[in-house]
C-alpha positions in Angstrom: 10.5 64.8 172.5 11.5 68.3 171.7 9.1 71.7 171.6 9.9 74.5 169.4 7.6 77.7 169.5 6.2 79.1 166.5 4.3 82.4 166.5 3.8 82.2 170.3 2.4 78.8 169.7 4.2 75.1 171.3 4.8 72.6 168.4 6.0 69.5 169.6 8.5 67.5 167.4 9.7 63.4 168.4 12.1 61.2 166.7 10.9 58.1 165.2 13.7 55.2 164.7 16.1 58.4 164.1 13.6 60.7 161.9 11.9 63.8 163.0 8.0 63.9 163.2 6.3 67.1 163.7 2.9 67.6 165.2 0.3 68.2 162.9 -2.2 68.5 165.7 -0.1 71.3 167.3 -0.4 72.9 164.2 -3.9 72.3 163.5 -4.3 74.1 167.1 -3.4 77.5 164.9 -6.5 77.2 163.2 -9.2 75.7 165.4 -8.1 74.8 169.2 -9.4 71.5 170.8 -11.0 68.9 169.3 -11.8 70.6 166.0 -8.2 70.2 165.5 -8.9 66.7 164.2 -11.4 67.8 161.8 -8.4 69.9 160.3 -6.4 67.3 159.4 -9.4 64.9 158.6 -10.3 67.3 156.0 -7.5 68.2 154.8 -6.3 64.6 154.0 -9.3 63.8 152.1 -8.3 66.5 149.7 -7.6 65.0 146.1 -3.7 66.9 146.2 -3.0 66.1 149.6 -3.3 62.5 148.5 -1.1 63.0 145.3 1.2 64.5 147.8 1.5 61.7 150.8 1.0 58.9 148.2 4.0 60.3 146.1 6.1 61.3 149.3 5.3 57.8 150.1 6.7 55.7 147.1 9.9 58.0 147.0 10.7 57.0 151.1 9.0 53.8 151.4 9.8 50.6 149.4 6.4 48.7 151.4 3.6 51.6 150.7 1.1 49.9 148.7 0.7 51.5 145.8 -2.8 49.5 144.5 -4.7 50.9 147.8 -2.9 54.6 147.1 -4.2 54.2 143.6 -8.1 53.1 144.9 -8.1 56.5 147.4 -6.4 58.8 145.0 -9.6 57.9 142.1 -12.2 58.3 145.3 -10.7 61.4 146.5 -12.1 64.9 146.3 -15.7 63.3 146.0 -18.4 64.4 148.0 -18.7 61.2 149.6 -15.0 60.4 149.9 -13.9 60.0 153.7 -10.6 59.2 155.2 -8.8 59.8 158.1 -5.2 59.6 159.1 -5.2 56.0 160.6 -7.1 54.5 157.8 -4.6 55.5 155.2 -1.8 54.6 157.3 -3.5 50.8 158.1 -4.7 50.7 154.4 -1.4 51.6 152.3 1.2 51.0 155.5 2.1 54.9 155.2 5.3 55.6 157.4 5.3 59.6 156.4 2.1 60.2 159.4 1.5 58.1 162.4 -0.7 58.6 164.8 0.8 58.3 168.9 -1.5 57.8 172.0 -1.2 59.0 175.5 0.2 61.7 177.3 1.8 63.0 173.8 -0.5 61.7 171.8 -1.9 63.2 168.4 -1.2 62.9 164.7 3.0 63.6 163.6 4.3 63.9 160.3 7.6 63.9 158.7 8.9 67.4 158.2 8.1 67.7 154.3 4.4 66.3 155.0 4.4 68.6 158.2 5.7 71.7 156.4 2.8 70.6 153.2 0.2 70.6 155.9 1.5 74.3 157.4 0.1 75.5 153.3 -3.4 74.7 154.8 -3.0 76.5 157.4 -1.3 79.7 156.9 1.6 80.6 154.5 3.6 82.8 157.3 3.7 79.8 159.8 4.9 77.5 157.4 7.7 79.9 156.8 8.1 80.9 160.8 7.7 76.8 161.2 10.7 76.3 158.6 12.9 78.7 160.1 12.1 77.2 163.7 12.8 73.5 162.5 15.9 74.3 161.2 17.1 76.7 164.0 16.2 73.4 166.4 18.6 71.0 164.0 21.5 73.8 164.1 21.1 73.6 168.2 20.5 69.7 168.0 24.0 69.7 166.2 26.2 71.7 168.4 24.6 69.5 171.5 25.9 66.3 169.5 29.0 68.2 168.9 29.5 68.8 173.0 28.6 65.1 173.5 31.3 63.7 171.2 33.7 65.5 172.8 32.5 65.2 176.1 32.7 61.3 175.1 36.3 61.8 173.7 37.5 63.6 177.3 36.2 60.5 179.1 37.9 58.0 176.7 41.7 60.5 177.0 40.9 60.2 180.8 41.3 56.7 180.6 44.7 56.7 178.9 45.7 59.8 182.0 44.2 57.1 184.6 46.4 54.2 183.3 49.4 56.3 183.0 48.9 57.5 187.0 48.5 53.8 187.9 51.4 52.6 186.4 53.8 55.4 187.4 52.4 57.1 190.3 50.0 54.7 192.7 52.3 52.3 194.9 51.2 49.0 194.9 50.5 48.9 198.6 48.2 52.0 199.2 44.3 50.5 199.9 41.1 52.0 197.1 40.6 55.0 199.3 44.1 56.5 199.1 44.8 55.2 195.9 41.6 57.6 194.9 43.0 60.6 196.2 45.8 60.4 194.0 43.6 60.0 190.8 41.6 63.1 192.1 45.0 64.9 192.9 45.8 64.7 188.9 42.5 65.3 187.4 42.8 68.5 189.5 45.9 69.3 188.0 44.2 69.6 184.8 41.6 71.2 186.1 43.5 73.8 187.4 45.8 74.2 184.3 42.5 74.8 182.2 39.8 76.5 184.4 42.0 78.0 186.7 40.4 75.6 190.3 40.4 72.3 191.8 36.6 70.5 191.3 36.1 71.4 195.1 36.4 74.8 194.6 34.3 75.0 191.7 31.7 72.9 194.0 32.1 75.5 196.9 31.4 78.2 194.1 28.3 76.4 192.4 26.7 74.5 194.8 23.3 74.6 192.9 24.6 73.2 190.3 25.0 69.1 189.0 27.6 67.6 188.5 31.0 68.5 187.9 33.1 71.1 186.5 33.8 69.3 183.1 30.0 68.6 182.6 29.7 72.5 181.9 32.6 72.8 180.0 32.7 74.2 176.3 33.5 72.7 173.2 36.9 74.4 173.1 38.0 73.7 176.4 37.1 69.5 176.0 38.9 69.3 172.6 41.6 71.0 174.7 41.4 69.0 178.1 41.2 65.7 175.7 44.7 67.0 174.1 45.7 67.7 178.0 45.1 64.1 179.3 47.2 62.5 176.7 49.8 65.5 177.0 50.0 64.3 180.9 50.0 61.0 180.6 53.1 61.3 178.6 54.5 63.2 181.3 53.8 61.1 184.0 55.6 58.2 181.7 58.8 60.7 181.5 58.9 61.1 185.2 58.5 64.6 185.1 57.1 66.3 188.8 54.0 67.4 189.3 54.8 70.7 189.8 56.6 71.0 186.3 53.5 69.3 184.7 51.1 72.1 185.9 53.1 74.8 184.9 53.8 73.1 181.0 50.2 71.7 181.2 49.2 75.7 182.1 51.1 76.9 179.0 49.5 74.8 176.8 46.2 75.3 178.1 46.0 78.7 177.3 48.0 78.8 174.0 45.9 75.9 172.5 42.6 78.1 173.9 43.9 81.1 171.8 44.2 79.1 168.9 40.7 77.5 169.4 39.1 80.7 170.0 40.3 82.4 167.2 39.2 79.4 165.1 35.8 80.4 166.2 36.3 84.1 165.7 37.7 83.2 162.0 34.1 81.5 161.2 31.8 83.9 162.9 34.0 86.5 160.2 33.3 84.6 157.1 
C-alpha cells in the first residue's frame, strides 16, 4: 500500500493483481469525516450518471460484468426509492472497477478513472491536486523500478566477477573462510574504483545505516558497477595484477560516470 497526500489530507492507494485502486473513503473523508464518509459514496453511487459511468467503465475493462443486472439498476436509478451501495453492485453485476477491502486498511477503493470521477463529487480542485499527486507517485514508482532492475542486473554481473575469481584466483586448497576473504578483497576493489572505500570503511562511516554500500548506490553508479564486474572479470581471465586492475578499473569508473552524468544533465536541458 502506498499514501500520497492531497491538500494536507492522506489518500491511500493499493495494487490489486498489478492495478492501482485509490481510496474513495479517504476521499470521502474531504467532505464529511467518519462514518458519514460512507453515506458519500452510498449516495453518490445511486446517482443515475454515476451508474452510466461505472456500468460503461465496466463493459470497456471487463469481459464478465453483467450487463442484464447493469441494465435493471441503470432503469431504477435516480428514483426516489432507488438504493444501492458499493457491495451490492459489485456482487450483483461482478464489477471489478470498486471493491470493497476489510481490516486494518479497509474501506471502499476504486480504479484511478472511477477514483478521479468520484473526486467531481467532491471538489473540482482535489480532483486536479489528486491527479497531479497520482501521477507524481507513478513517476517515483518508476525511477524505484528503474533502481531495482539495475540493482538486479549488478547482482547478476557479480556473478560472472565471482566465477571469474574462482577460476583464476582461489587455490583449490584454501578452506570457505579464506576463500571468502578473497571474494571480499575483489568486490572491494570495485568498490574502491567507484566510491572511492572498501565496504568496511563505508560501515565505519554509516553505522546507522542497513545494509551495504551498493544498496544506496544510484542509478548511474550500478549501470556503471554492472559494466565494472564484467570489465574485471575479463581481467582476472587475462592475468592482469590486482593492482593494475584498480587503477584501469578507476579510470573507467570515472570516465563512464562523466558520461552517465551528462546523459542526465542532457535530459534535465531538454
Amino acid at each position: 500500500m502506498a499514501k500520497i497526500i492531497v491538500q494536507n489530507t492522506d489518500i491511500r492507494v493499493v495494487t490489486v493483481n498489478g492495478q492501482d485502486f485509490i481510496s474513495l473513503t479517504d476521499i470521502a473523508n474531504v467532505k464529511e469525516s467518519g462514518s458519514r464518509a460512507a453515506d458519500v459514496i452510498k449516495n453518490w453511487i445511486r446517482n443515475r450518471y454515476t451508474i452510466e459511468f461505472l456500468g460503461t467503465w465496466e463493459m470497456i475493462h471487463n469481459p464478465n460484468f453483467k450487463v442484464v443486472e447493469f441494465d435493471h439498476f441503470r432503469k431504477q436509478a435516480g428514483l426516489p426509492s432507488f438504493v444501492m451501495s458499493v457491495s451490492e453492485w459489485i456482487e450483483n453485476t461482478d464489477a471489478v472497477g470498486i471493491i470493497v477491502k476489510q481490516g486494518r486498511y479497509g474501506g471502499t477503493y476504486a480504479f484511478r478513472d472511477i477514483a478521479f470521477e468520484f473526486c467531481s463529487a467532491i471538489s473540482v480542485a482535489f480532483k486536479l491536486y489528486l491527479i497531479e499527486d497520482f501521477q507524481r507517485l507513478k513517476q517515483e514508482e518508476q525511477k524505484q523500478l528503474g533502481w531495482s532492475v539495475k540493482r538486479e542486473l549488478a547482482k547478476i554481473n557479480y556473478h560472472i566477477h565471482t566465477d571469474a575469481i574462482k577460476e583464476n584466483l582461489v587455490p583449490e586448497e584454501l578452506d570457505q573462510y579464506h576463500r571468502s576473504l578473497i571474494y571480499a578483497n575483489e568486490a572491494d576493489v570495485l568498490n574502491v574504483a567507484l566510491f572511492g572505500m572498501t565496504a568496511k570503511e563505508w560501515r565505519d562511516a554509516n553505522p546507522d545505516l542497513k545494509g551495504n554500500i551498493r544498496d544506496y548506490a544510484n542509478i548511474n553508479q550500478l549501470i556503471c558497477l554492472s559494466n565494472m564486474e564484467n570489465l574485471n572479470a575479463v581481467f582476472i581471465n587475462k592475468g592482469m595484477p590486482q593492482c593494475d586492475r584498480l587503477i584501469e578499473l578507476n579510470k573507467i569508473a570515472i570516465q563512464q560516470m562523466k558520461v552517465l552524468e551528462g546523459v542526465e544533465e542532457r535530459k534535465l536541458i531538454k
